[in-house]
Each structure stands twice: as C-alpha cells, then as structure tokens.
N, CA, C and O of each residue as an XYZ file, in Angstrom:
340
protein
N       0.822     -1.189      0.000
C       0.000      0.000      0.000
C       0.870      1.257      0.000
O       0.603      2.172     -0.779
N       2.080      1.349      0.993
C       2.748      2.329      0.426
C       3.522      2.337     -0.768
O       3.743      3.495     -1.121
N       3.975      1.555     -1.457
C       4.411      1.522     -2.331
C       3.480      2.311     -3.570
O       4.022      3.149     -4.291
N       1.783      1.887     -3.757
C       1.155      2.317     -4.569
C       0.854      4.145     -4.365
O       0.484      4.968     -5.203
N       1.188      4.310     -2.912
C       0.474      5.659     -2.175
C       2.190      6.998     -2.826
O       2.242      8.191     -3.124
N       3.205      5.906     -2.755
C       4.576      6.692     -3.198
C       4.643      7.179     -4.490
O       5.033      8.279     -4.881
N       4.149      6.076     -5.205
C       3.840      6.282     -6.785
C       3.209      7.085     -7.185
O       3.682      7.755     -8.104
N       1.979      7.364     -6.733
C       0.935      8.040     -7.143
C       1.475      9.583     -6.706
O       1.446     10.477     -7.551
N       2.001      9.859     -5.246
C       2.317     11.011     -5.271
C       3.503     11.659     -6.221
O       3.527     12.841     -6.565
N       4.467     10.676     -6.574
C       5.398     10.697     -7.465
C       4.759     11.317     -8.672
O       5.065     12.418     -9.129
N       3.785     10.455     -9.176
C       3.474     11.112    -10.514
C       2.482     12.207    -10.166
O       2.010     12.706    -11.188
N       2.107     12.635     -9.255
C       1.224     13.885     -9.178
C       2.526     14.909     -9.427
O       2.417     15.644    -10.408
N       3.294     14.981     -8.924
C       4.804     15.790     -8.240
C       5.290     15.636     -9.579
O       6.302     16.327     -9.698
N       5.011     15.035    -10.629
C       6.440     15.132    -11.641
C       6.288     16.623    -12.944
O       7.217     17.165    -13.542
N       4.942     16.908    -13.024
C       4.782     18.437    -13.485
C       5.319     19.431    -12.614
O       5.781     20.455    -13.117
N       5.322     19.270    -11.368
C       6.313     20.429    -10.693
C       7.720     20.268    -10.943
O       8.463     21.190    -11.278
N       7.998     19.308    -10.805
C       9.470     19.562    -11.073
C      10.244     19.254    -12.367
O      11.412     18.941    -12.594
N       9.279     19.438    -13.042
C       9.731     19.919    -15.037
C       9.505     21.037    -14.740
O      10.481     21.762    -14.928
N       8.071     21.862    -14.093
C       8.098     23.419    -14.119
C       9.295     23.899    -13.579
O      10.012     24.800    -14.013
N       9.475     23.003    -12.305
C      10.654     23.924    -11.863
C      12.126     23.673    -12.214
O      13.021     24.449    -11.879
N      12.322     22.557    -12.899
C      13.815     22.567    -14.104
C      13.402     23.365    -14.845
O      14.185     24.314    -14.801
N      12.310     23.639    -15.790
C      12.452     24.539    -16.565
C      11.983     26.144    -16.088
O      11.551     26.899    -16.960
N      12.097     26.620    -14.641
C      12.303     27.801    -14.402
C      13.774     27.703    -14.197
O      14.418     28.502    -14.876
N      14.395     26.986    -13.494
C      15.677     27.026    -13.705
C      16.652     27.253    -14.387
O      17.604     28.002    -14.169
N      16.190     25.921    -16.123
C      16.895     26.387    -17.182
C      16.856     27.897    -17.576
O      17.928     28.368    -17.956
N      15.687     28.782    -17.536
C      15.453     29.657    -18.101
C      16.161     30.713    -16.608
O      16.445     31.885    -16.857
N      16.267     30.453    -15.912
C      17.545     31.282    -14.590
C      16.348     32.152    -13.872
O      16.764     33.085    -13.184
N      14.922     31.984    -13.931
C      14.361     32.406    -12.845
C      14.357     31.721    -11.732
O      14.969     30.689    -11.456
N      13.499     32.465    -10.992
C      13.433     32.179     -9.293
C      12.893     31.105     -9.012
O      11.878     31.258     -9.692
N      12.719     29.760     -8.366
C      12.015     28.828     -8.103
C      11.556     29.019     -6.897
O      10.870     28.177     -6.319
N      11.830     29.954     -6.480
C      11.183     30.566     -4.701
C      10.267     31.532     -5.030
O       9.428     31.798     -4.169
N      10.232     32.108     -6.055
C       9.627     33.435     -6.404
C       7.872     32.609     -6.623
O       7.665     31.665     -7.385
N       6.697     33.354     -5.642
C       5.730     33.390     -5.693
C       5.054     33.128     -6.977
O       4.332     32.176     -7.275
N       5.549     34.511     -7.941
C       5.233     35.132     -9.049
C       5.308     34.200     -9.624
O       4.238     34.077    -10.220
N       6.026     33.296     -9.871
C       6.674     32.317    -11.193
C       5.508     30.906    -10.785
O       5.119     29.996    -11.516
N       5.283     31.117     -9.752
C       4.162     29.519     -9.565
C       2.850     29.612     -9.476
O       2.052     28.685     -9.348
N       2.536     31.279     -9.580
C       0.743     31.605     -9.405
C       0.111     31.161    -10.536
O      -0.922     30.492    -10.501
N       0.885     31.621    -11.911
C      -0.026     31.510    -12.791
C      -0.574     30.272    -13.692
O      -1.739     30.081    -14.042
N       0.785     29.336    -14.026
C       0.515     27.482    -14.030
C       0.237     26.973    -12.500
O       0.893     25.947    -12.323
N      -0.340     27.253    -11.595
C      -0.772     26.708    -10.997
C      -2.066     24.985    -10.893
O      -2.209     23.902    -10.327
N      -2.638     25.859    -11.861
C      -4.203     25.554    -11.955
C      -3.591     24.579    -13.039
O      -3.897     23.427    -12.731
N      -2.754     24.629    -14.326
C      -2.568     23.953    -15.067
C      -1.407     22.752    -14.583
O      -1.322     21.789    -15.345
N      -0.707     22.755    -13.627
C       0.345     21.991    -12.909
C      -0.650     21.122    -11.858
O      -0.493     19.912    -12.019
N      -1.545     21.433    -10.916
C      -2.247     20.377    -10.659
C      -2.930     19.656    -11.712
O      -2.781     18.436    -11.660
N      -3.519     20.029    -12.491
C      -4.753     19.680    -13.653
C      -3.858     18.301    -14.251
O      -4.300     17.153    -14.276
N      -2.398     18.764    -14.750
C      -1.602     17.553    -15.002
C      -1.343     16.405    -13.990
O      -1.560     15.233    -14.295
N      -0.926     16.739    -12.918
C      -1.084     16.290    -11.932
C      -1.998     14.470    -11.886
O      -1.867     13.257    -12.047
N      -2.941     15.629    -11.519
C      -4.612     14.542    -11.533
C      -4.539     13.584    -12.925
O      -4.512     12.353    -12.936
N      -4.520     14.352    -13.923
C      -4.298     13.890    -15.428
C      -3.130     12.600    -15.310
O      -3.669     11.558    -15.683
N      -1.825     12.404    -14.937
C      -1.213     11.701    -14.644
C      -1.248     10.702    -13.924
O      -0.672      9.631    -14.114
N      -2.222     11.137    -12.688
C      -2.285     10.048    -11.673
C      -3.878      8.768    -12.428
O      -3.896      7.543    -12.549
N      -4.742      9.624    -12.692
C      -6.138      9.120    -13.178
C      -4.880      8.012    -14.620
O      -5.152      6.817    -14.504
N      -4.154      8.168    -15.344
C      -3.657      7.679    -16.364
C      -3.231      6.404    -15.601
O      -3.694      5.275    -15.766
N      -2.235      6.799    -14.710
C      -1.841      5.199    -14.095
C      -2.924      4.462    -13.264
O      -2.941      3.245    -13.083
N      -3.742      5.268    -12.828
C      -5.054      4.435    -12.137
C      -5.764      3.294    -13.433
O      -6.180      2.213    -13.018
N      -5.853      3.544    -14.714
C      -6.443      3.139    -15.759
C      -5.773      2.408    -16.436
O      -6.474      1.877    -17.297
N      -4.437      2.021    -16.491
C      -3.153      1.648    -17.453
C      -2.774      0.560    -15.992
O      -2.122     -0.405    -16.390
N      -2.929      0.525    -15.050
C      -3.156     -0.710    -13.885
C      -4.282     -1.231    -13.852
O      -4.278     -2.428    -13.564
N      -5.485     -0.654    -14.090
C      -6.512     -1.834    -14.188
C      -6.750     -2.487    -15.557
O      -7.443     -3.456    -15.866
N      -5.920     -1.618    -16.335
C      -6.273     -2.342    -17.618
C      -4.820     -3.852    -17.799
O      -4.951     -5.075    -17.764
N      -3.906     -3.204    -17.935
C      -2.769     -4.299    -17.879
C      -1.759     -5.068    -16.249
O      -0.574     -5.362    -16.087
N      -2.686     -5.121    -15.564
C      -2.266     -5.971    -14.311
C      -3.018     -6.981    -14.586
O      -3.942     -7.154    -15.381
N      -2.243     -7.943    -13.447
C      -2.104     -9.243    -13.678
C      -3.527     -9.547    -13.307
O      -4.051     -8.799    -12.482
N      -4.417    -10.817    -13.940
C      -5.621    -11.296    -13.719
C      -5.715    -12.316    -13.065
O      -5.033    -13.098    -13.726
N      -6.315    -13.186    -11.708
C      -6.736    -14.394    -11.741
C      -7.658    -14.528    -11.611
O      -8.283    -13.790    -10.850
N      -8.378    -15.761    -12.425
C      -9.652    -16.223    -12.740
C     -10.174    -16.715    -11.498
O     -11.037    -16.122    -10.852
N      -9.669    -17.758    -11.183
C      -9.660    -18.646    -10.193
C     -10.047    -18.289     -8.863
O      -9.848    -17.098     -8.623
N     -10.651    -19.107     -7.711
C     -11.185    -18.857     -6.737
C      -9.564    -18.550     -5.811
O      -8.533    -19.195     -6.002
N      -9.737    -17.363     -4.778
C      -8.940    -17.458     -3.764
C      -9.145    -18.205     -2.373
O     -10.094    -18.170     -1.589
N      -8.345    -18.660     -2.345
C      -7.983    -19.849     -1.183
C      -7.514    -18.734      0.126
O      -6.751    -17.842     -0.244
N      -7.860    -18.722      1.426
C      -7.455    -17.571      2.158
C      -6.217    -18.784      2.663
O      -6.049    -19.987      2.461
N      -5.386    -17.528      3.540
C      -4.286    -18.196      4.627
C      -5.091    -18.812      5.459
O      -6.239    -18.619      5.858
N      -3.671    -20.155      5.778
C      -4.912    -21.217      7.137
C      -3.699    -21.784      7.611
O      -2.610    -21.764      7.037
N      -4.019    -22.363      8.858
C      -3.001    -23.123      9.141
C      -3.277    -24.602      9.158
O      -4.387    -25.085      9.384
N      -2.282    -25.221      8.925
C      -2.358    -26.316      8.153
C      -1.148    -27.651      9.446
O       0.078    -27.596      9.346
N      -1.495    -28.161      9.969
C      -0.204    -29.172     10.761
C       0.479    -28.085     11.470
O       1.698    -28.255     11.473
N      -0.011    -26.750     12.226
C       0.622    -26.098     12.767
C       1.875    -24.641     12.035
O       2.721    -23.920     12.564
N       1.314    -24.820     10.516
C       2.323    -24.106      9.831
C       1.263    -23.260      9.246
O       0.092    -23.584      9.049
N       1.945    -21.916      8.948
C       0.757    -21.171      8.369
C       0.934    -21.263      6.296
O       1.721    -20.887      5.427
N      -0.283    -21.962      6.401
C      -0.154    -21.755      4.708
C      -0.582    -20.361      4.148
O      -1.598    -19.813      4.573
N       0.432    -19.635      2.915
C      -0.136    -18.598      2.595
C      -1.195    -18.807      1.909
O      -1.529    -19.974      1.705
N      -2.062    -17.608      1.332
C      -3.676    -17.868      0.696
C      -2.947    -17.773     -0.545
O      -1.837    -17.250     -0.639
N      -3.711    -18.380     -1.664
C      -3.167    -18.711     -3.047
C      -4.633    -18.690     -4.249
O      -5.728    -19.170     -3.955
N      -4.425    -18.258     -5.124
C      -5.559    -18.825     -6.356
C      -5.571    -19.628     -6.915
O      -4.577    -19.859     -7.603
N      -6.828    -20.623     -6.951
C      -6.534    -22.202     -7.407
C      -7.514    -21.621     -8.487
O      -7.892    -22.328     -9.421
C-alpha cells in the first residue's frame, strides 16, 4: 500500500518539477511566488491527469486471476499462505 500511495504522489509531483527545471533552465526564481501563481491551476490539472492515467493503465494491464482465492490457514501447525486455485 505504500508503495502504490509513493507512486501516485510521485506522478502527481512530476509536473512540478519539469516546471521547476524549466524555471531554472530559463535562470528564474524557483522561490519566487510570481513564477508559480499563474501554471498553478494547469500543474495540478496535469497532476490529476497523470495520476487518473496510471489508475487506468493498472486496471487495464495488471495481472488477472480467474480462479477462486484460497485464504491463509493453518495447516499441521504451519501457516499456509492464501493462493488462487
């Protein structure tokens, strides 16, 4: 779960920091107010846009099983993990 929760903020976060390499390249301020008011609205919008993409591109190409799940049990004192038969 964190792993999926890291990702997702990852790709929300990756339009900011192209905006802000490319305030850089161009030698403005990356502290400066001014320079982040006005893509604001368009830097989240990507954001969401990015994250909704991998939400859709994981349910479409992750892995499928058909098959019934078997839960964890213990078995002769050992714990069997749960599996899809």
């Amino acid at each position: 779960m964190i792993r999926v929760t890291f990702e997702t903020l990852l790709l929300f976060i990756i339009p900011f920091i192209v905006y802000s390499v490319w305030l850089k390249i161009g030698q403005k301020s990356t502290l400066d107010p001014e320079n982040w008011s006005r893509p604001l609205l368009t830097l989240v919008s990507a954001g969401f846009i990015l994250v909704a993409l991998f939400f859709v591109a994981t349910g479409l190409f992750s892995e499928r099983h058909l098959g019934a799940y078997e839960p964890a049990h213990i078995e002769n004192g050992q714990l069997v993990p749960g599996t899809f038969k």
